[in-house]
N, C-alpha and C positions, 0 to 999 in steps of 0.2 A: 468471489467477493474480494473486494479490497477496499483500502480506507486510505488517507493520505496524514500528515502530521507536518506542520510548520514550526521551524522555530524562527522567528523574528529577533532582528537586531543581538544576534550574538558579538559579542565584543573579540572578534579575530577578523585578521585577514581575509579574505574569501580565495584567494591561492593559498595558501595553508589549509584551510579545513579542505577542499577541492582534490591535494592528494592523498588525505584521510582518505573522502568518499570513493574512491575511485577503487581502493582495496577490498570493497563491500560491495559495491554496483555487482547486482545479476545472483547474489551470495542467497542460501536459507539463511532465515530469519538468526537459531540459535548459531549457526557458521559466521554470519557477517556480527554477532556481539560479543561472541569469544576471538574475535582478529581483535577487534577494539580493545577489547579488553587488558589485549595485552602489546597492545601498539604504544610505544613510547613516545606516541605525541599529544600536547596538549588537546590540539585538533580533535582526539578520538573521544573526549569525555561529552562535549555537545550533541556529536554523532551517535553517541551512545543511547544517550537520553531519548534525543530526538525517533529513533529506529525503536524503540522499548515503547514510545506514544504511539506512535502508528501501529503498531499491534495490539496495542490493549485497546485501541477505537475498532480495529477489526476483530475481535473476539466481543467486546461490547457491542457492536453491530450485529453480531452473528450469533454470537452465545457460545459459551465452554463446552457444553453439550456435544455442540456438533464441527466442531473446530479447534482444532491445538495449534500452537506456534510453534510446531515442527513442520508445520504444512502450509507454511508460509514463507515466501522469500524476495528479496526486497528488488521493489519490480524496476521503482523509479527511486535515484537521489542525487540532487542537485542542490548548488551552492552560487546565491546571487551575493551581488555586489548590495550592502544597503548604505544608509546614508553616512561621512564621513566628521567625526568629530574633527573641528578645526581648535588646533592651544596651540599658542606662541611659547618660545622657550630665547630668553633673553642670552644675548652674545656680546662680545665687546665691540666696543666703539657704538654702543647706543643703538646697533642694529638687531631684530626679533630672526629667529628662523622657526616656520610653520611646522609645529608635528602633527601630523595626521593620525589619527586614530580611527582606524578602518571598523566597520561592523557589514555582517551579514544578516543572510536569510536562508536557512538551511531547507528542502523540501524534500519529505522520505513517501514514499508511495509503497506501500505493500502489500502483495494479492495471495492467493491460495497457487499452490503448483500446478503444472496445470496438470500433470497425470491426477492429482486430487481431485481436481477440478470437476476433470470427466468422470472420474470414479462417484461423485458425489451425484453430478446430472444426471447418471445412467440410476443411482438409485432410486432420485427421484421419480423418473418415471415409471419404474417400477412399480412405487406406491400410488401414483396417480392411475397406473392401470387397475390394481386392486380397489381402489376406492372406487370406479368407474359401477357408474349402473351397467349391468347385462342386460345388451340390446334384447326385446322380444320380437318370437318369430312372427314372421310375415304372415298372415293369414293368406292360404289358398284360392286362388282367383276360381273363383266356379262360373260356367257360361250358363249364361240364361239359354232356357231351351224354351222354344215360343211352339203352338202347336198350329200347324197349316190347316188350314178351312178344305176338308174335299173328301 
């Protein structure tokens, strides 16, 4: 199972949050939130959020029940370019120089391990074979015996 989370139009760089992500890419779930957590860049407070949504839509997809976010870890996360705030910032001699204010688009993808994964499929079928009806046996073919005229 997995679920994915977007964050739209964060107000940073996208090379900045980009070497955040990159300390998390492949990480468990609680592993890639305690690096953030204590990663001294701005960058990791977005990422933070962003990886905390994508597991509570995969626990809400799935249920507490049958799934903890220890057995989750982050499959996919990527960092696009989004649109760029254009402000003028005035200089002398009557001339503007353009500050750009960059925004992104963060994307966290996160699935079950896959040793989970298998662990959970193999249960399943377990129970599908216990729910299963027991085939009934085949009734024994008898020949007809036919009686000769003589």
């Amino acid at each position: 199972m997995q679920a994915q989370a977007i964050a739209r139009f964060v107000r940073m760089s996208d090379r900045k949050l980009r070497r955040v992500a990159d300390l998390v890419r492949g990480r468990k779930v609680p592993e890639a939130l305690q690096i953030l957590h204590f990663t001294p860049k701005y960058a990791a407070v977005p990422l933070e959020k962003t990886i905390n949504s994508a597991t509570a839509n995969v626990l809400n997809l799935e249920g507490t029940a049958k799934l903890k976010a220890e057995d989750l870890f982050v499959k996919e996360i990527y960092v696009n370019g989004g649109p760029t705030l254009k402000r003028i910032r005035a200089v002398g001699m009557g001339r503007a120089y353009r500050i750009r204010k960059r925004t992104a688009h963060i994307t966290v993808t996160v699935a079950e391990t896959p040793e989970k994964l298998k662990a959970r499929e193999q249960e399943l079928q377990k129970q599908a074979e216990k729910t299963k009806a027991p085939k009934r046996a085949a009734k024994p073919k008898t020949k007809k015996v036919t009686k000769k005229a003589g």
